[in-house]
C-alpha positions in Angstrom: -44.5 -1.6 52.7 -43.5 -0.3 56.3 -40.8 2.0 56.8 -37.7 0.5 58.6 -35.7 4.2 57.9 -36.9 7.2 56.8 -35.7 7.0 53.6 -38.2 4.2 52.9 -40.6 7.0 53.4 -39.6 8.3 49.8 -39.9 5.2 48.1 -43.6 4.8 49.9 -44.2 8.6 48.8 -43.2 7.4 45.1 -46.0 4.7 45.2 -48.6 6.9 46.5 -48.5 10.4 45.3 -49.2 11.3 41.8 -46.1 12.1 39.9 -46.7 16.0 39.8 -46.8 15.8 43.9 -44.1 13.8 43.9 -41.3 15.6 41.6 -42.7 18.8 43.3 -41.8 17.4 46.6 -38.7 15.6 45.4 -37.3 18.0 42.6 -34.6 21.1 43.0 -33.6 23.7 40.1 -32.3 23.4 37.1 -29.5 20.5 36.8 -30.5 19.7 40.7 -26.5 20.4 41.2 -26.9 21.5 44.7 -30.1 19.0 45.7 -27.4 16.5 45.0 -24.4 18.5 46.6 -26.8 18.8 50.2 -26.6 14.9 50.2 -23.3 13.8 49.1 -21.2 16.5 51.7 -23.3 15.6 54.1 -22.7 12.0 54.1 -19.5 12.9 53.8 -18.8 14.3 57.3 -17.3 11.7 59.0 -17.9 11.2 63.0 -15.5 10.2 65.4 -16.3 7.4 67.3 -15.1 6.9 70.8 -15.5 3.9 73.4 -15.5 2.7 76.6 -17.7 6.2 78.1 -20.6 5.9 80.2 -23.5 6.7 77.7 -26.6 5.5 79.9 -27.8 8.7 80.1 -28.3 10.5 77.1 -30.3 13.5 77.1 -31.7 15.2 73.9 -33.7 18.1 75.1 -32.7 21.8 73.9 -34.0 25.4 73.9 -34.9 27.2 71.2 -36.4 30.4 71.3 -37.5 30.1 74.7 -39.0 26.8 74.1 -38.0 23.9 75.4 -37.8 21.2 73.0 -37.4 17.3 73.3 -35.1 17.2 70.4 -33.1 19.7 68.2 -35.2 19.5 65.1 -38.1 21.7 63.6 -40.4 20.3 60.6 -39.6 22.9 58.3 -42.2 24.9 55.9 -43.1 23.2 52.8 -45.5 24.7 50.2 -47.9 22.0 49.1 -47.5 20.1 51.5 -50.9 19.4 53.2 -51.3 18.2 49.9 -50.1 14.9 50.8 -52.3 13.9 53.1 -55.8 14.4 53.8 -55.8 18.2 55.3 -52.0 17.1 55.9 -50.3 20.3 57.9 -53.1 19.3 60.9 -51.7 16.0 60.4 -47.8 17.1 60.8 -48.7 19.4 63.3 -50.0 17.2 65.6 -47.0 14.5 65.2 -45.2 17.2 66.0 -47.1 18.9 69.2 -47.1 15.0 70.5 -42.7 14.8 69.5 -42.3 17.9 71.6 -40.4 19.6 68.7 -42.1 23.2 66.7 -44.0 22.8 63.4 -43.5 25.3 61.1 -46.8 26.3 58.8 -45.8 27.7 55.2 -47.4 30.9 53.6 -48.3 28.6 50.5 -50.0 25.4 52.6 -53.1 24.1 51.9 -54.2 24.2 56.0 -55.0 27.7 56.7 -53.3 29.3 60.3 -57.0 29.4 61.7 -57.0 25.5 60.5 -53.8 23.9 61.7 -54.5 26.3 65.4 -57.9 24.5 66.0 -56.2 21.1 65.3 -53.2 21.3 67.9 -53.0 22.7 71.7 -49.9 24.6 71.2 -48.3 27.6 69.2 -46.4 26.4 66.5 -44.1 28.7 64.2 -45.2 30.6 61.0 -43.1 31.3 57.4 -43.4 34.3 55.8 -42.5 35.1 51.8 -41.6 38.7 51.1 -45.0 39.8 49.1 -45.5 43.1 47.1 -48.9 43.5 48.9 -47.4 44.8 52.4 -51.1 44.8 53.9 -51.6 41.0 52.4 -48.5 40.6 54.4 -49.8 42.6 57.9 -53.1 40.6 57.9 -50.8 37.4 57.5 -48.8 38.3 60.5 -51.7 39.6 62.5 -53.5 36.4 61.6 -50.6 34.8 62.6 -49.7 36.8 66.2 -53.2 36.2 67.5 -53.5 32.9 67.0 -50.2 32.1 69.4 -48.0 31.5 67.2 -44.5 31.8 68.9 -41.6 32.2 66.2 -41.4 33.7 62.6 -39.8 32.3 59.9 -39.0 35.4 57.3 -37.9 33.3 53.7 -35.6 35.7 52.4 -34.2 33.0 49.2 -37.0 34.0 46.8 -37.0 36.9 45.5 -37.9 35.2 42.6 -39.1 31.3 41.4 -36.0 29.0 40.7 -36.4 27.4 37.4 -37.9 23.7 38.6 -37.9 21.6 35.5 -39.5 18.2 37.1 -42.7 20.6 37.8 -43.0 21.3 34.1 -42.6 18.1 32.8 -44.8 16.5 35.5 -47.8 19.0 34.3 -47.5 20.8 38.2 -46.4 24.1 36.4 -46.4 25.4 32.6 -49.7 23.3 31.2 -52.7 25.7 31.0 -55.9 25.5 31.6 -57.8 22.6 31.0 -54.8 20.4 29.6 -52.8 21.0 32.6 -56.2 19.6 35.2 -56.5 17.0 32.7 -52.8 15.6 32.8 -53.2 15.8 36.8 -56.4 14.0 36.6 -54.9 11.7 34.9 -52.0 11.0 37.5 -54.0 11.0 40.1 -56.7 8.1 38.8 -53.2 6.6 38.6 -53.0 6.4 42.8 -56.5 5.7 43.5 -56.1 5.7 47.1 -54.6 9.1 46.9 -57.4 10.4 44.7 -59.7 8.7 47.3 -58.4 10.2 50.9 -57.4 13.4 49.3 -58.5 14.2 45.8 -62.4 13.4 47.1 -62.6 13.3 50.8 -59.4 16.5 51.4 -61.1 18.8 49.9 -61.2 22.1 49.8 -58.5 22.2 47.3 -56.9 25.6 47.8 -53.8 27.3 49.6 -55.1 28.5 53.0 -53.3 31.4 53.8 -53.6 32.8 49.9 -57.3 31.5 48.8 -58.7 35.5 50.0 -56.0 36.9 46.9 -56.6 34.0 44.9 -60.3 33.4 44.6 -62.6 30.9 45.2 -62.4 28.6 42.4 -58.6 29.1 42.0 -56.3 25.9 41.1 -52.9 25.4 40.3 -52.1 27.5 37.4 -53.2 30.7 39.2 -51.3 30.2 42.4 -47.6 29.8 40.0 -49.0 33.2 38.2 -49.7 34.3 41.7 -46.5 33.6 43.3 -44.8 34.8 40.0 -46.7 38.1 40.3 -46.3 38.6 43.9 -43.0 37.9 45.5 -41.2 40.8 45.6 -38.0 41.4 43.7 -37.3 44.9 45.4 -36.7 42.6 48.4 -34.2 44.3 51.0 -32.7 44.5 54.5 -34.5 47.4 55.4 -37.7 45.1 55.2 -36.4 43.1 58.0 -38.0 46.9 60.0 -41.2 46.1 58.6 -41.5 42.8 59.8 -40.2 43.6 63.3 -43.0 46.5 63.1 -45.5 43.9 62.8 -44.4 41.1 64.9 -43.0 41.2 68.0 -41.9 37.6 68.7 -38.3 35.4 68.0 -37.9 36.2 64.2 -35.7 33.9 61.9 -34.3 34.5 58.5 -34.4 31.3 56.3 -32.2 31.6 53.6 -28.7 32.6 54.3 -25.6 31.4 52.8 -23.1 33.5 53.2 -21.0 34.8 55.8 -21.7 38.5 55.1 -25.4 38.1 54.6 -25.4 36.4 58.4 -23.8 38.6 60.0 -25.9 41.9 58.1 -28.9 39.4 60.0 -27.4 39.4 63.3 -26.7 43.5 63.0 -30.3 43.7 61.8 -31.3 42.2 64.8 -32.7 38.7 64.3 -32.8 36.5 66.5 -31.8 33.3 64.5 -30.5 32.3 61.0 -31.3 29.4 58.8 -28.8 28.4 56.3 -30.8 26.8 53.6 -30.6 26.7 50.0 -34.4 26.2 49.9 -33.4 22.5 49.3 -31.8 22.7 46.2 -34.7 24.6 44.6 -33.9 28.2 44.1 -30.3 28.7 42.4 -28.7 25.7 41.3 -24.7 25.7 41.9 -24.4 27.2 45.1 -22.9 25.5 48.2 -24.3 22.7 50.0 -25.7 23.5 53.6 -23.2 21.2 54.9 -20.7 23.2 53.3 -21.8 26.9 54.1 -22.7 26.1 57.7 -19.6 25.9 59.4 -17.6 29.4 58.6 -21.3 30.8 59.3 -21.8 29.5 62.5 -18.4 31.0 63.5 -19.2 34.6 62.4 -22.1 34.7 64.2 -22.8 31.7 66.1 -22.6 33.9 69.5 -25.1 36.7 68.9 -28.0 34.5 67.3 -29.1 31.2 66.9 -28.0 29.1 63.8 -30.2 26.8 62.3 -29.7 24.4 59.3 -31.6 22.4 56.9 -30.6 20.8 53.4 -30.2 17.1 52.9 -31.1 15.7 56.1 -32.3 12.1 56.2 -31.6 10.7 59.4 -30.9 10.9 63.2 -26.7 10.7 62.6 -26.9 13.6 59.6 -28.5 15.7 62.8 -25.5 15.0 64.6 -22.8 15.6 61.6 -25.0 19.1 61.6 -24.7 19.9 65.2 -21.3 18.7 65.1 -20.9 21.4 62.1 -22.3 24.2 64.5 -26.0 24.5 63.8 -28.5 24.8 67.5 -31.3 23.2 65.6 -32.0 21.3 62.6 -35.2 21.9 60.3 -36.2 18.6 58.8 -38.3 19.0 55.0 -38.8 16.1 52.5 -38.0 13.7 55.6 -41.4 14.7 56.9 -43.7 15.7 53.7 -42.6 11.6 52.5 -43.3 10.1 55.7 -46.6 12.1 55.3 -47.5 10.9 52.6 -46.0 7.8 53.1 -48.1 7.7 56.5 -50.0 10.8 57.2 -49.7 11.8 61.0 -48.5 7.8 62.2 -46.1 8.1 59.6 -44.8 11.7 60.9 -44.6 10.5 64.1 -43.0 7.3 63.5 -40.0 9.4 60.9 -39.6 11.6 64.3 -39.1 8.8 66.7 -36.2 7.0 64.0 -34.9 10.3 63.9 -34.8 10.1 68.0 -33.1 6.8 67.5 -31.0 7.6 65.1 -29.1 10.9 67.4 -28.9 8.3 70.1 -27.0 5.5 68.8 -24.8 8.4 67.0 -24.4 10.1 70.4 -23.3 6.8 72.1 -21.2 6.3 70.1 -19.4 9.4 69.5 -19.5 9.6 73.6 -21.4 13.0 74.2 -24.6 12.5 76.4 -26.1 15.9 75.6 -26.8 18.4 72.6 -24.8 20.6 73.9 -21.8 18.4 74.0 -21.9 18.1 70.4 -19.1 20.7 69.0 -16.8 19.4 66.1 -14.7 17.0 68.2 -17.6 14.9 67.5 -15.6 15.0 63.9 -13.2 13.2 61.9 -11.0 16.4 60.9 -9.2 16.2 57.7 
């Protein structure tokens, strides 16, 4: 099956994964209210389409961070997700080095920072989770710092685990021990060429960035007890000094989604925002993305960068985004199901329908740059 859109990538993923990657990957919290709420407002933005306006020249190049970027999108962190793919972050890092847009490594991936830098020429940006173990945390961000990387992504959202109920019923989470490996055993003798090109041939099988707390033989079951354990409730703003102690680079806060809590950021001193829900994964209820972005990027859209992500599937919901006041757009199941669906071809090929996508949309709503996209672009009302 080839993908004509990238939600064909999902349906690919579905085939190929074994079904505890692929609820993990797929799955929000609880009820999955709001994983359902990030879709449905989102599609329900409606643009405003104009004629007759010269649109040969349409130009999708913007800054972020001092970097300039051939389209306003960022592959978002994902836990897991090299898990898709044989050693899959090196993968989705280099689709993304060769798109010209930032790749952004997660704390919990299964590519190591020393890994994913010898597979790619240029920086690329790291996530961090607020850990108990603040010198855990240093050596991250000094790992981090000297290999280049050029922007920090400080996950704020996750204080504690949301309650992700696909993950236990999958076997991912809450099946011990040797019944739990057994279950995913099972599953993945169900994909054979998944169990083949990365159960056999993507090994080693443990988080990067974590394996030194872990252990050597760790699986599964000991990285939920870890991340149980370890992120740290006592979470505040004042940590925000402890980061900027340690890193002295662009830092962005993913997680905010309310007005107060951005504009306590921008007094903090970030430099950008994210407004995420963590995909529907963390507290199930809250507003969509689509929804909290807009009153957001009007508190504070003019003292730091606003980024979005939450239910993006295509080139024209990166537009209704832009359109809703975000600088940039950070893209996550879209790329961890056209890895899977593809590896790095397929990573490349979901940015480049993304690329087509923003410019049929742009055409059509008659704005020839990213920065002409404000919500004019919008059906009001």
């Amino acid at each position: 099956m080839k993908a004509a859109s990238t939600l064909d990538y999902r349906e690919i993923a579905r085939r190929r994964l074994p079904r505890f990657l692929f609820e993990y990957y797929d799955g929000g919290s609880y009820a999955e209210v709001t994983l359902r709420r990030n879709i449905a407002d989102l599609e329900a933005v409606a643009l405003r389409q104009r004629v007759l306006t010269d649109v040969s020249s349409i130009d999708l190049s913007t800054e972020l961070f001092g970097r300039r970027l051939a389209l306003p999108v960022a592959l978002a962190p994902i836990g897991l997700a090299g898990m898709g793919a044989r050693r899959g972050e090196v993968q989705a890092a280099r689709a993304a080095e060769a798109a010209g847009v930032p790749f952004c490594l997660s704390t919990v991936s299964a590519c190591s920072i020393a890994e994913v830098t010898r597979g790619v020429t240029k920086p690329f940006w790291f996530q961090l989770y607020m850990i108990r173990d603040r010198g855990f945390m240093r050596d991250l961000l000094h790992q981090a710092r000297a290999v280049g990387c050029d922007a920090l992504v400080f996950t704020v959202d996750m204080p504690v685990p949301g309650s992700r109920y696909r993950d236990y019923r999958s076997g991912l989470a809450g099946a011990p021990g040797f019944a739990g490996s057994l279950r995913r055993a099972f599953q993945a003798l169900q994909r054979p060429r998944w169990a083949w090109d990365v159960g056999v041939h993507g090994r080693p099988h443990h988080l990067g960035n974590v394996a030194p707390v872990l252990g050597k033989d760790s699986g599964l079951e000991d990285f939920f007890a870890w991340m149980r354990g370890n992120f740290d409730p006592a979470v505040g703003w004042h940590d925000l000094d402890f980061i900027r102690s340690e890193w002295d680079g662009p830092v962005i806060v993913k997680g905010i989604l309310d007005v107060e809590d951005a504009r306590e950021a921008a007094a903090r001193g970030a430099d950008g925002i994210i407004v995420s829900n963590h995909g529907g994964r963390q507290l199930d209820g809250v507003p969509s993305t689509a929804r909290a972005l807009p009153p957001i990027a009007a508190a504070v859209g003019d003292q730091l960068t606003v980024m979005v992500d939450g239910g993006v599937r295509s080139g024209l919901d990166v537009v209704r985004m832009l359109a809703l006041g975000a600088k940039g757009v950070l893209l996550g199941r879209a790329w961890a199901f056209a890895l899977a669906g593809g590896g790095q071809a397929g990573v490349a090929h979901m940015l480049r329908l993304i690329e087509a996508e923003m410019r049929v949309a742009m055409a059509l709503t008659a704005r020839t740059s990213i920065a002409a996209i404000d919500r004019s672009v919008l059906v009001e009302g």
